[in-house]
Backbone as numpy.savetxt, mean C-alpha at the origin, in Angstrom:
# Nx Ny Nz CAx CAy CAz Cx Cy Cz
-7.28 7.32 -15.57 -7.18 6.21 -16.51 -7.05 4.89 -15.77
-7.66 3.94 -16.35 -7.11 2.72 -15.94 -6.54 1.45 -16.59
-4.97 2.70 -17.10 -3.87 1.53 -17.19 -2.79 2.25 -16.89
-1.65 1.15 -16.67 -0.60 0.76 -15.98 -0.97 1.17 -14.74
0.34 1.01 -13.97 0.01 0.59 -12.59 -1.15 1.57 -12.05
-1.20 2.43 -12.33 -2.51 2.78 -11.66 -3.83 2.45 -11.81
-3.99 0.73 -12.65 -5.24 0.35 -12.44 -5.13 0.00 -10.66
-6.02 0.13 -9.87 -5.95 -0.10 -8.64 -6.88 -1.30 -8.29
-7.41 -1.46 -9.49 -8.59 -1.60 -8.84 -9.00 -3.22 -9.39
-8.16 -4.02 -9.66 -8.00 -4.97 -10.00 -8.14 -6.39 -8.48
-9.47 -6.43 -7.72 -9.26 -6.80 -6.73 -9.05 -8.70 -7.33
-8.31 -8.90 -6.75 -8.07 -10.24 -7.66 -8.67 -11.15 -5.76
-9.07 -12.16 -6.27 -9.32 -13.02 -5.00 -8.99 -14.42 -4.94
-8.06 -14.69 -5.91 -7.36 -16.17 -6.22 -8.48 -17.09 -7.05
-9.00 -16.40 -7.70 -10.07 -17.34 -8.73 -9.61 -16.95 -9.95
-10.13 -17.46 -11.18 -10.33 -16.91 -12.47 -8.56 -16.83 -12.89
-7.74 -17.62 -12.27 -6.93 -16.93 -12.39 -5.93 -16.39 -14.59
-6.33 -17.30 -15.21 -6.51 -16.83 -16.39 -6.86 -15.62 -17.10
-8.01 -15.09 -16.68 -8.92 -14.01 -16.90 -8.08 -12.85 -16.15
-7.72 -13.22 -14.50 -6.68 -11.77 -14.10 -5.68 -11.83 -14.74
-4.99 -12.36 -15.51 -3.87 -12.54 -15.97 -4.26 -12.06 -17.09
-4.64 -12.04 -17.81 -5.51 -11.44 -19.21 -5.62 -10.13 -18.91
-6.28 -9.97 -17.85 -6.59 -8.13 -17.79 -5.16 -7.69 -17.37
-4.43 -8.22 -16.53 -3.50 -7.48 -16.28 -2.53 -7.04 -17.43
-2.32 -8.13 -18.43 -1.06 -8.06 -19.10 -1.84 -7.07 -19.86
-3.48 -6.61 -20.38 -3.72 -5.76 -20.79 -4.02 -4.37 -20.04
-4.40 -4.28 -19.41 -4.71 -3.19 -18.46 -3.45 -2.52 -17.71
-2.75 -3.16 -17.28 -1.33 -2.81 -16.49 0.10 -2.96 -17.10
-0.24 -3.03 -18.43 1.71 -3.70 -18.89 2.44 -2.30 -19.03
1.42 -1.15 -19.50 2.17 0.04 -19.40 2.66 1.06 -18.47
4.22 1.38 -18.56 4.24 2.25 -17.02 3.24 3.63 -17.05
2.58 3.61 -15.83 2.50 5.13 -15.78 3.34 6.09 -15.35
3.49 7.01 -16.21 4.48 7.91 -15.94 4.59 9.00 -14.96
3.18 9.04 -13.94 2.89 9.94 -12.89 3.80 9.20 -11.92
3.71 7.81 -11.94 3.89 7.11 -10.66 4.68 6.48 -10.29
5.53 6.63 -9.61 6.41 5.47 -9.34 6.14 4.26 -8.45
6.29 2.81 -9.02 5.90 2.24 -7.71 7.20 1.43 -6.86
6.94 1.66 -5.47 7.74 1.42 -4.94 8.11 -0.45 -4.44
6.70 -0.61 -4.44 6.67 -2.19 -4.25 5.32 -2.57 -5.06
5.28 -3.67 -5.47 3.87 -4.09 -6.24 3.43 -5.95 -5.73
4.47 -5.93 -5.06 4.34 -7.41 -4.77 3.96 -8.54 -6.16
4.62 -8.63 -7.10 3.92 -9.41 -7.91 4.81 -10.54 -8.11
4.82 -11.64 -7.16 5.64 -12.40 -7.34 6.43 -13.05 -6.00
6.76 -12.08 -5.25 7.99 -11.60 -4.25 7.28 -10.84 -2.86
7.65 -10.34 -2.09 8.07 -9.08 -1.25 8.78 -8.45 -1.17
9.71 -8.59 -2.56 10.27 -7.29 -2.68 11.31 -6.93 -1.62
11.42 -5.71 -1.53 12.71 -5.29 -0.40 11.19 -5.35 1.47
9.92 -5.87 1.22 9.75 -6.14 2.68 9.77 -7.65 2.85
11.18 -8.05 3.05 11.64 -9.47 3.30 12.12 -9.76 4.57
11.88 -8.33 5.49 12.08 -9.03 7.05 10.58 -8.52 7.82
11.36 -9.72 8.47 9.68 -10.17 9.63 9.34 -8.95 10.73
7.98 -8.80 11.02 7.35 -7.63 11.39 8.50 -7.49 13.07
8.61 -8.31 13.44 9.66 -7.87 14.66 11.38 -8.11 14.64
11.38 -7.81 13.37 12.70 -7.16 12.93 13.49 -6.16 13.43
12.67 -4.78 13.32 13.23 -3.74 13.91 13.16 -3.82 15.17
13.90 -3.23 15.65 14.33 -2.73 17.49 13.15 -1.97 18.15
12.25 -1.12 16.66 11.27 -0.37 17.32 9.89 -0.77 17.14
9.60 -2.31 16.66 8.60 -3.20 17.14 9.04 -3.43 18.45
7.50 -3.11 19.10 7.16 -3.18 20.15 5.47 -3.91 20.33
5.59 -5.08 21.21 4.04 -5.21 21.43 3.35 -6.82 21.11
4.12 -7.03 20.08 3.71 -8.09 19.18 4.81 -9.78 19.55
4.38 -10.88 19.18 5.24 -11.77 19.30 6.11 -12.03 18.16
7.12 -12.88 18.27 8.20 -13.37 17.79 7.55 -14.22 16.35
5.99 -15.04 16.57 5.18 -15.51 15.84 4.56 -15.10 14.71
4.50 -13.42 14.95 4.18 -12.52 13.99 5.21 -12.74 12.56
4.38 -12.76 11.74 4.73 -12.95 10.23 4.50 -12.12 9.34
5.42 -12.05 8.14 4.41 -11.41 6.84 5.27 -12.38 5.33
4.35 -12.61 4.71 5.19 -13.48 3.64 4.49 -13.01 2.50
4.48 -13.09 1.24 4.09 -12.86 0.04 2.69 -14.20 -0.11
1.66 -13.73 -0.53 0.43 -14.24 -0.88 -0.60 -13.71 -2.26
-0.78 -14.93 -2.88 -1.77 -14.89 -4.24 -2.96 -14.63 -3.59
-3.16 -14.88 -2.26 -5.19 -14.50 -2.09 -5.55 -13.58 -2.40
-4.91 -12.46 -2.51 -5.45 -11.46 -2.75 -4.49 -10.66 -3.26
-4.87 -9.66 -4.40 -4.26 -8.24 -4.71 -5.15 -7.48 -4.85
-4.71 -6.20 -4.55 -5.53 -4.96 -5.16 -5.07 -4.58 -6.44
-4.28 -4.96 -7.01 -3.92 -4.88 -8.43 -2.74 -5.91 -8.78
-3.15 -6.59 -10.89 -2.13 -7.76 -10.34 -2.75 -9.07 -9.70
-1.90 -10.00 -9.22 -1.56 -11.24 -8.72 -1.34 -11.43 -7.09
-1.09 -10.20 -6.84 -0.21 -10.63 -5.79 -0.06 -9.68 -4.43
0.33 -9.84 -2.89 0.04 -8.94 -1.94 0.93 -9.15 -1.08
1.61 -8.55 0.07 2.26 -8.63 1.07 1.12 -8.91 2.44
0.82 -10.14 2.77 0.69 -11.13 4.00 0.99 -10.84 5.26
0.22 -9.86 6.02 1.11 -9.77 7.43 0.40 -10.07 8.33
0.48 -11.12 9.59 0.36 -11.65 10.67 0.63 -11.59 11.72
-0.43 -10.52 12.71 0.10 -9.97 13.78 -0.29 -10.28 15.30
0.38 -11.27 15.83 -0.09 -11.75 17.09 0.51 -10.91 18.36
-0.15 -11.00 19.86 0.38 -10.46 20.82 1.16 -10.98 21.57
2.06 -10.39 22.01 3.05 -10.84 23.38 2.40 -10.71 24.40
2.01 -11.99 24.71 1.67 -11.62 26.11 2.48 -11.27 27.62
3.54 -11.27 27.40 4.73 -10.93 28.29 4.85 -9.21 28.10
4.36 -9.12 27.13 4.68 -7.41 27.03 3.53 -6.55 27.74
3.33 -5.17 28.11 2.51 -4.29 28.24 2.52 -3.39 27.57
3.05 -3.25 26.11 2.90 -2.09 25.86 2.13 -2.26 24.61
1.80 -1.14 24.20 0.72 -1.25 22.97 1.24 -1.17 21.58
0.65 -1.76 20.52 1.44 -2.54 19.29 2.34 -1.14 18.62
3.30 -1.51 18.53 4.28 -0.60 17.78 4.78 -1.37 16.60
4.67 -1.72 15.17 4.86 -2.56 14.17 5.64 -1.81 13.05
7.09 -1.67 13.05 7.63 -1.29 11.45 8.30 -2.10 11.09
7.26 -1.85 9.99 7.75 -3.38 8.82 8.90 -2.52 7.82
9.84 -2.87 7.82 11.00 -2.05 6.54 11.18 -1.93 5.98
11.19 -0.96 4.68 11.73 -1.50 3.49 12.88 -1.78 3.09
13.50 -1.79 1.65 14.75 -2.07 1.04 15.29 -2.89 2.06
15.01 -4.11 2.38 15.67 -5.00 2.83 16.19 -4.69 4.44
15.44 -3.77 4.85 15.90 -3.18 6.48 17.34 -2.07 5.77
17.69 -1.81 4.66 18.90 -1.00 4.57 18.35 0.16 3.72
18.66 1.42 4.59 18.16 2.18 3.66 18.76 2.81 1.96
20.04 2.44 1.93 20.50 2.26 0.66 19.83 1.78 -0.59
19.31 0.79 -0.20 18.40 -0.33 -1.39 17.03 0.40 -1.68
16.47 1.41 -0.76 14.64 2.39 -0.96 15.51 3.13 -1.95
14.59 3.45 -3.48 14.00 4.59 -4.12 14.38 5.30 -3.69
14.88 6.62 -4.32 14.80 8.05 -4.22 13.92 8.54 -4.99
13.23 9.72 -3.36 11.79 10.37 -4.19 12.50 11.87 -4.12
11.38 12.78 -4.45 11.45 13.77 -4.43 10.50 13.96 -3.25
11.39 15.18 -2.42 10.54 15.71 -0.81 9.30 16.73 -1.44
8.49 16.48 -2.24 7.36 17.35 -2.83 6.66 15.96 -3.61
5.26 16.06 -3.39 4.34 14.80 -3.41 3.53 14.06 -2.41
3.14 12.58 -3.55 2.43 12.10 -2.35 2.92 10.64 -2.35
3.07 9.76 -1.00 3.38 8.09 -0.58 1.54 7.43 -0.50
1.91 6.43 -1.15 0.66 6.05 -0.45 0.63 4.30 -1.03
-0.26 3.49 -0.11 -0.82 2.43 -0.30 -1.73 1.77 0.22
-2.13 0.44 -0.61 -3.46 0.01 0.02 -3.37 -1.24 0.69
-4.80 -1.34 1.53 -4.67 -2.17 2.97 -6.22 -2.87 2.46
-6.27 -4.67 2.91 -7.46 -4.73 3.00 -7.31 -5.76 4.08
-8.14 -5.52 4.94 -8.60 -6.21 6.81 -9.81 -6.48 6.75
-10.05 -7.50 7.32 -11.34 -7.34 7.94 -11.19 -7.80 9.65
-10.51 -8.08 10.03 -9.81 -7.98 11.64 -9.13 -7.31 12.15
-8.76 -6.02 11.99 -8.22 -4.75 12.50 -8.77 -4.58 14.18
-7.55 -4.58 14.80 -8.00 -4.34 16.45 -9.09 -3.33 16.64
-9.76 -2.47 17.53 -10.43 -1.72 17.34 -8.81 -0.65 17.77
-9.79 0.64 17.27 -7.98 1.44 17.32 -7.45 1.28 15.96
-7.01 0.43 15.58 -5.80 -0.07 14.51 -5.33 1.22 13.67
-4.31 1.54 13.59 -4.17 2.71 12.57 -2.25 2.28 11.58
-2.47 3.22 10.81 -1.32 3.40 9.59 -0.70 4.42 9.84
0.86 4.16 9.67 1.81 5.67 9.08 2.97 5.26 8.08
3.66 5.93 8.06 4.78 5.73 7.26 5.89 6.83 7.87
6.86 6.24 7.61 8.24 6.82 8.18 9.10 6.50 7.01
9.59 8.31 7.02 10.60 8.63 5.81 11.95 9.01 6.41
12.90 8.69 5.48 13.93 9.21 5.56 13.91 10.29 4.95
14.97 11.56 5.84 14.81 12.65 4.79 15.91 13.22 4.62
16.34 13.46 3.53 17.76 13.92 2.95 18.16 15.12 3.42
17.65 15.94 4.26 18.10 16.63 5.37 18.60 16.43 6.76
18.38 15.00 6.92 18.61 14.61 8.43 17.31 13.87 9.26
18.07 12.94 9.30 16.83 12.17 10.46 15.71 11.60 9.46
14.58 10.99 10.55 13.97 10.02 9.95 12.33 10.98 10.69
11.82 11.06 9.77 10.00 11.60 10.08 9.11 10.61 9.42
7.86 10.79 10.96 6.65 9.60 10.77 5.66 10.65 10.47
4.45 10.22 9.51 3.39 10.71 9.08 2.68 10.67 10.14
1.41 11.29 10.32 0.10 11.27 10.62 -0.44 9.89 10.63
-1.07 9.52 11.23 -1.39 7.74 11.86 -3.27 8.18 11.19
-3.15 7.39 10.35 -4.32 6.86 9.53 -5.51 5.94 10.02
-6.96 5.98 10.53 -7.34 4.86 10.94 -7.63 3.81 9.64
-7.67 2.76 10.53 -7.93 1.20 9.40 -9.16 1.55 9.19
-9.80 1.56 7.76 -10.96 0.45 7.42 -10.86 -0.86 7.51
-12.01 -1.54 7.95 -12.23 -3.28 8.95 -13.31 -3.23 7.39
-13.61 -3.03 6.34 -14.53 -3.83 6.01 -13.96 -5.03 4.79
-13.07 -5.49 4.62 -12.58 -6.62 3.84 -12.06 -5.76 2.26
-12.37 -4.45 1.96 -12.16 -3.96 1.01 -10.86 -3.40 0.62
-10.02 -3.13 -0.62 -9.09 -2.52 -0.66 -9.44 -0.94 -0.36
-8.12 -0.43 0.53 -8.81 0.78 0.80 -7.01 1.76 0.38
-6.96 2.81 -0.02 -5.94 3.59 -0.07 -5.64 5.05 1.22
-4.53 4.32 1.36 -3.82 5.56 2.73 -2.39 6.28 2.43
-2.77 7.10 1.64 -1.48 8.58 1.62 -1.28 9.31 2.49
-0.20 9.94 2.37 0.35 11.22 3.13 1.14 12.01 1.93
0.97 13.54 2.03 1.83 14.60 1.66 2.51 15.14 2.34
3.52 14.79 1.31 4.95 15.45 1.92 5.08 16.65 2.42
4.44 17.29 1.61 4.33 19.21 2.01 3.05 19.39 3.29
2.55 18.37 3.21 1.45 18.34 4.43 1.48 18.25 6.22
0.68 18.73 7.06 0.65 18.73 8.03 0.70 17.20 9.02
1.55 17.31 10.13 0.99 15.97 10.75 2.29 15.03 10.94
3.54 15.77 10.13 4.98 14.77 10.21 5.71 15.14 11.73
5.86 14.44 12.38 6.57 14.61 13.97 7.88 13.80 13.53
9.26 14.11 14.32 10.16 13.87 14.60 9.86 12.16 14.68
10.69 11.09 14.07 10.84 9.62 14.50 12.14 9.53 14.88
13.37 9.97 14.48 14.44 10.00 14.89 15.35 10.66 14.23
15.67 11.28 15.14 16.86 12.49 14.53 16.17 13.36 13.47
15.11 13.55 13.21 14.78 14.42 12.14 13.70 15.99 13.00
13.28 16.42 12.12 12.51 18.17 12.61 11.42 17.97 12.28
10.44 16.43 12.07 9.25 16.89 11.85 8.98 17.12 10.39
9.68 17.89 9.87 9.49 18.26 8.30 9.96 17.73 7.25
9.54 17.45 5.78 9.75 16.77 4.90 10.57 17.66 3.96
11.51 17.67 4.58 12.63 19.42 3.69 13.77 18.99 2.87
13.98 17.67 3.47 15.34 17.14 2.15 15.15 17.65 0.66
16.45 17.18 0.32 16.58 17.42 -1.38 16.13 16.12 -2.11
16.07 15.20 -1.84 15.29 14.01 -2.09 15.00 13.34 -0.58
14.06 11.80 -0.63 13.70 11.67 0.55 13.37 9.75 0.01
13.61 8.79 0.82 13.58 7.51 0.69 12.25 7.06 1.58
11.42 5.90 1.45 10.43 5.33 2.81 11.53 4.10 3.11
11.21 4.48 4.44 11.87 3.95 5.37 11.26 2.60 6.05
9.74 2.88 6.58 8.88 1.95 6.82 7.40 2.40 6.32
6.77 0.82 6.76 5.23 1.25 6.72 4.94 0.88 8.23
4.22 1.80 9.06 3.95 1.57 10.51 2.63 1.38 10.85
2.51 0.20 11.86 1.14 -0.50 11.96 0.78 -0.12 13.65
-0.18 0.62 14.11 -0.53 0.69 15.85 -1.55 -0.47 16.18
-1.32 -1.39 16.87 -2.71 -1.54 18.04 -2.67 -1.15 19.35
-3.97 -1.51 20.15 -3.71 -1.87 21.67 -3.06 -2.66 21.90
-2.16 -2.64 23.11 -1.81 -3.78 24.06 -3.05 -5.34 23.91
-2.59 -6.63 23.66 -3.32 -7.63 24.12 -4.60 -7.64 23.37
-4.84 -6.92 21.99 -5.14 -6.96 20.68 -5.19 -8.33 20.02
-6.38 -9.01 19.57 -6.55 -10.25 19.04 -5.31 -10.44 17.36
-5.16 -11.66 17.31 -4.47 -11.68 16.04 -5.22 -10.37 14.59
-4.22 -9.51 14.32 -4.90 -9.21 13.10 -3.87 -9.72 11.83
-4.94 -10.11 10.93 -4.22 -10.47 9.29 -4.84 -9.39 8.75
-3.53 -8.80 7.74 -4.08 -7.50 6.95 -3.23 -7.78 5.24
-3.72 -7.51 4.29 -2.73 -7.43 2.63 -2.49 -6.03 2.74
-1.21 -5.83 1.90 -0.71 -4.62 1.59 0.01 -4.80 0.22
-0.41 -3.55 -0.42 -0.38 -3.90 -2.36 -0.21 -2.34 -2.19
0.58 -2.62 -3.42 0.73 -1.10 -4.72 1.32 -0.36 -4.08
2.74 -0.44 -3.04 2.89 0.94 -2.68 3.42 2.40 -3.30
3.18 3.14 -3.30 3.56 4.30 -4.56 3.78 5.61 -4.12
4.68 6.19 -4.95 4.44 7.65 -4.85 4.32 8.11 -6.21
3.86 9.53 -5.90 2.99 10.41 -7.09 3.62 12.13 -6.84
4.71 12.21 -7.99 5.05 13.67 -7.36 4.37 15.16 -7.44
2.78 14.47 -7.99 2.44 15.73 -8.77 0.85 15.97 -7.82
0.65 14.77 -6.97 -0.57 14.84 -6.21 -1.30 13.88 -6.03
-2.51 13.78 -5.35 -3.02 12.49 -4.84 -3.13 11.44 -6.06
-3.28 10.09 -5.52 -4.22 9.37 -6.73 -5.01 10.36 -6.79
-5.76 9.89 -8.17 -7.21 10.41 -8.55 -8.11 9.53 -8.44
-8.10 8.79 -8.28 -9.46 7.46 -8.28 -9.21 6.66 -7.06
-9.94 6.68 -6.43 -10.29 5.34 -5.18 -11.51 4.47 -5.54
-11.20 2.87 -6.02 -12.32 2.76 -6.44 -12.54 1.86 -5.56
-14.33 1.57 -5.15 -14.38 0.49 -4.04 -14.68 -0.90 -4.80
-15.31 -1.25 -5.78 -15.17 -2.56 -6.54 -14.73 -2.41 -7.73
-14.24 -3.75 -8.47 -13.88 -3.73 -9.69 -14.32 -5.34 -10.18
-14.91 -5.87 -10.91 -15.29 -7.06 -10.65 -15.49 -7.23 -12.71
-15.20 -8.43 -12.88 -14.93 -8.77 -14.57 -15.73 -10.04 -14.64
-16.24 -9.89 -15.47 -17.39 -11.62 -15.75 -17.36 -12.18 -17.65
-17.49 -13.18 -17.69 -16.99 -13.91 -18.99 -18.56 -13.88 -19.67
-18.45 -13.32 -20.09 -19.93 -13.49 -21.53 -20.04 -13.78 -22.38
-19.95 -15.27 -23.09 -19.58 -15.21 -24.27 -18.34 -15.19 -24.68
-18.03 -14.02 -25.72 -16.08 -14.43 -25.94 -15.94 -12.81 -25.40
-16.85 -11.83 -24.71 -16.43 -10.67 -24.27 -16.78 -10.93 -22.20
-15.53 -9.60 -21.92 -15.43 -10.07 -20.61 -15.97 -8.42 -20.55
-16.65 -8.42 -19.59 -17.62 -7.49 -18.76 -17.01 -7.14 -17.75
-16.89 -5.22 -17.45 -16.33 -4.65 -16.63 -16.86 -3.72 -15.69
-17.29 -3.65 -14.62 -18.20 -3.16 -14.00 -16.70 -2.49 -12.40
-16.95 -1.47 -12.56 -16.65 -0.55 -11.39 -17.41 0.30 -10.70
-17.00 0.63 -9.26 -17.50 1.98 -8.95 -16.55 2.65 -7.77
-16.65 4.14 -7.78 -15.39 4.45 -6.92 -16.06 5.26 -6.12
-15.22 4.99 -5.25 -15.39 6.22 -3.73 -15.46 7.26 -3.89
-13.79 7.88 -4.93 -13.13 8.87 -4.70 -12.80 9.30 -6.40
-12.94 10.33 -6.85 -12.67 11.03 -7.98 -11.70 12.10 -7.60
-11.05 12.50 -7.75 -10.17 14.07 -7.51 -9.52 14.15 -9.18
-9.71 15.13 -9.62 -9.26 15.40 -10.98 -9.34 14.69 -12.14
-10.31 13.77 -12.24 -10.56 12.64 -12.94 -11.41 12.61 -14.07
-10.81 12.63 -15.33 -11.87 13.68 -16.64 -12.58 12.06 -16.94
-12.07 11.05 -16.91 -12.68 9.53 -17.36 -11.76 8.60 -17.47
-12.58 7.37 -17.76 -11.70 6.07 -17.90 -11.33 5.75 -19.57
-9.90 5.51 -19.61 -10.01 4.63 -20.97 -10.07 3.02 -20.96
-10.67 2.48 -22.05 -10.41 1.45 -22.00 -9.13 1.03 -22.72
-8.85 -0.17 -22.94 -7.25 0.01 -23.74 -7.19 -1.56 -23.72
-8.08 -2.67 -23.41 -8.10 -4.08 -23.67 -9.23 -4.53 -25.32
-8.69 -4.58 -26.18 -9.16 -5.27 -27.52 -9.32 -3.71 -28.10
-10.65 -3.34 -28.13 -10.93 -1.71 -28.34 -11.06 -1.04 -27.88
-9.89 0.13 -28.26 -9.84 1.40 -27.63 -10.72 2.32 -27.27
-11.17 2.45 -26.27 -12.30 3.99 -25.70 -12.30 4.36 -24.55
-13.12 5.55 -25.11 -13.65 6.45 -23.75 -14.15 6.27 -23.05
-14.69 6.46 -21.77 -15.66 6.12 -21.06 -15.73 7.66 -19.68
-16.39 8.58 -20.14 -16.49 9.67 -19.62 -17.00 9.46 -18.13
């Protein structure tokens, strides 16, 4: 379906801004009940309000490095998390980047359930070569486990990067076994790799979520709305289907769209 937060696909680019505001309050005002979202940026940054070399275990990057809340872009919505990643040139080692959530305290993250899926979307078009994604959980068994390292898509598009919990690929980050075995489980960070001496990359990050019942179902690669008259025109197309019977519509009149 595409409403509440799991329209994804709402690539907004700081134009029209009336018209996104229109679809959203129609398309997105309802929760979905699969999903929880953990950050949506609409407005704010939310609990990622400290700077990418915050943590002790950024490594790589300068003091210059930023991330702030920005209207240029969302993948759904208004709104995106801004991050700005320059090199140290005093350093040798290669980019190590966790950005934190709940305010750097893990008290303030969501409680999930250790069965499901994390995931969110990235759009770059300057990704180092290399560049990759993870995420690091806390887990209510002990210690802290990092996912499987994701490569970037570089083509300017919103793109979606999950991990399952019950899935292969979680190694020890600290103090933890690798495994996602708690009785509930919090995100801890979102983790960014480059090379060493890696040109500036700017990347958005929107919608982060979990889903306790299984992947998104839809990855869509455009979503684009045009004014005709007194009707607005909706044109999509997606990458990715997984379990996906159709779209409803749910702005003026209600339908199907198989």
């Amino acid at each position: 379906m595409l409403a509440g937060p799991g329209i994804w696909a709402l690539g907004y680019d700081g134009t029209n801004t009336e018209l996104w505001e229109a679809l959203k309050n129609k398309f997105a005002s309802s929760p979905d009940p699969t999903h929880t979202s953990l950050e949506d940026f609409e407005g704010s940054v939310g609990g990622f309000d400290r700077q990418p070399t915050f943590s002790g275990s950024t490594v790589g990057i300068s003091a210059t490095s930023s991330s702030d809340w920005s209207a240029n872009f969302a993948n759904n919505g208004y709104g995106s998390l801004n991050v700005s990643l320059t090199d140290e040139p005093s350093s040798s080692s290669n980019w190590t980047v966790r950005l934190l959530s709940g305010t750097g305290v893990p008290a303030n993250n969501i409680t999930l359930n250790s069965t499901g899926y994390i995931g969110l979307w990235i759009k770059t078009i300057n990704a180092p070569t290399s560049a990759q994604i993870a995420v690091t959980i806390d887990d209510g068994a002990g210690g802290t486990e990092l996912s499987s390292k994701q490569n970037i898509t570089n083509d300017g598009e919103w793109h979606l990067y999950q991990w399952d919990f019950s899935g292969s690929g979680w190694i020890n980050f600290s103090g933890g076994n690798g495994v996602i075995n708690g009785p509930t489980v919090t995100l801890d960070a979102i983790m960014l790799y480059a090379p060493n001496a890696s040109p500036e990359w700017v990347l958005y990050i929107d919608d982060v979520s979990y889903d306790p019942a299984g992947p998104l179902p839809v990855e869509l690669t455009t979503f684009t709305a045009s004014v005709i008259g007194s009707r607005v025109k909706l044109s999509w197309q997606t990458a990715t289907e997984i379990n996906n019977y159709g779209f409803e519509r749910c702005c003026g009149e209600i339908g199907f769209i198989g």
